[in-house]
N, C-alpha and C positions, 0 to 999 in steps of 0.2 A: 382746333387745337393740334399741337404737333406731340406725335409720341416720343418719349425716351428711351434710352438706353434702359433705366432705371422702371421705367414703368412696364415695359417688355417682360423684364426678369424679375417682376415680381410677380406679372400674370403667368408667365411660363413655370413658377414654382407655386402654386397654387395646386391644390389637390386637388383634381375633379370629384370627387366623390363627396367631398364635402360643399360643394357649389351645386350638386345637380339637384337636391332638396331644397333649396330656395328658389331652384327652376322651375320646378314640379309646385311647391307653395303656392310661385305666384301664377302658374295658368289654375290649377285647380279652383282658385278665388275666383278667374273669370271663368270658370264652367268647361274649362280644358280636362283633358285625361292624360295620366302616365302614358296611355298608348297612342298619345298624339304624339307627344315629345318624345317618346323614345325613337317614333316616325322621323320626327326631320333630324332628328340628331343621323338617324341610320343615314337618311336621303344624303346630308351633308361627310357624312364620316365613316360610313361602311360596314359600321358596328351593330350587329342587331342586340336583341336585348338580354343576350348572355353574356357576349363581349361586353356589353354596358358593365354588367352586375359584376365581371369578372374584374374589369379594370376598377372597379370604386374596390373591391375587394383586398387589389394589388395598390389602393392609394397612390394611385399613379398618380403624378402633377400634371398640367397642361402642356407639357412641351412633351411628354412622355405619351400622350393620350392624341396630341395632331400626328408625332412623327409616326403612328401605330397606324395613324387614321389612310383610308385611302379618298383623300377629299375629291366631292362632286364636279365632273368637268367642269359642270355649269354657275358653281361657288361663286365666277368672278363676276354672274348676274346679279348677287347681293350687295345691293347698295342704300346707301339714305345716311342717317346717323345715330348712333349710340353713343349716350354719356357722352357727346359733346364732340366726338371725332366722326368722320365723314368717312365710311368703309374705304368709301374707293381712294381716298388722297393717303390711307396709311404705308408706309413705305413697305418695298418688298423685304430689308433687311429686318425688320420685325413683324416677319410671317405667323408667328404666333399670337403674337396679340391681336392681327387684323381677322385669325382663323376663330378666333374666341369671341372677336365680335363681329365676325359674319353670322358665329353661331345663336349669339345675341338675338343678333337680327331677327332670326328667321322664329325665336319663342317670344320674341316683341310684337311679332306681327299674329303668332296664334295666341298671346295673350289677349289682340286686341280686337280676336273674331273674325279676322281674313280669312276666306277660303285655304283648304287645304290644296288645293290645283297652284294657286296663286303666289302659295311661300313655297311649292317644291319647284325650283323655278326651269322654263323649258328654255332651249333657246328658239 
């Protein structure tokens, strides 16, 4: 599937604070912890988990919470597919929405019981 214009901006205004509890919902259901996910979100974004609490506090949207982010060298190691888009084919000009499902990615794969070595990726 190819992203739009339209689909970009509406994930980049999306609140994070209100998405990261359905993050958390769905690892907790497979036996995950807050302090897993707060883990790769830090690994991918830089934010430990006062900046987390600070930023859902500030209702910051997605475009407001990557440009804040200091994303992982290694992000461009996350690959496969989310919701039907293929991380690596999404263009660079909609950096936010390929940042929000790299972010995907990485609670996709500890919802699904990967190692944690495994989603914090090396090169």
């Amino acid at each position: 599937m190819k992203v739009t214009a339209d689909k970009n901006e509406k994930v980049a205004n999306m609140i994070f604070g209100s998405i990261y509890p359905l993050y958390l919902n769905r690892l907790e259901k497979n036996g995950r912890t807050k302090e897993e996910l707060n883990q790769v979100i830090e690994w991918l974004t830089g934010f430990d988990e006062d900046a987390l609490q600070a930023l859902m506090d500030e209702k910051v949207t997605f475009r407001t919470f990557f440009q804040k982010a200091k994303i992982h060298p290694n992000a461009h190691l996350i690959k496969g597919v989310v919701c039907g888009y293929r991380i690596e084919e999404i263009e660079d000009e909609f950096e936010v929405y390929k940042q929000c499902r790299q972010m995907e990615k990485l609670i996709d794969e500890l919802a699904k019981g990967r190692k944690m070595e495994k989603i914090l990726r090396k090169s």
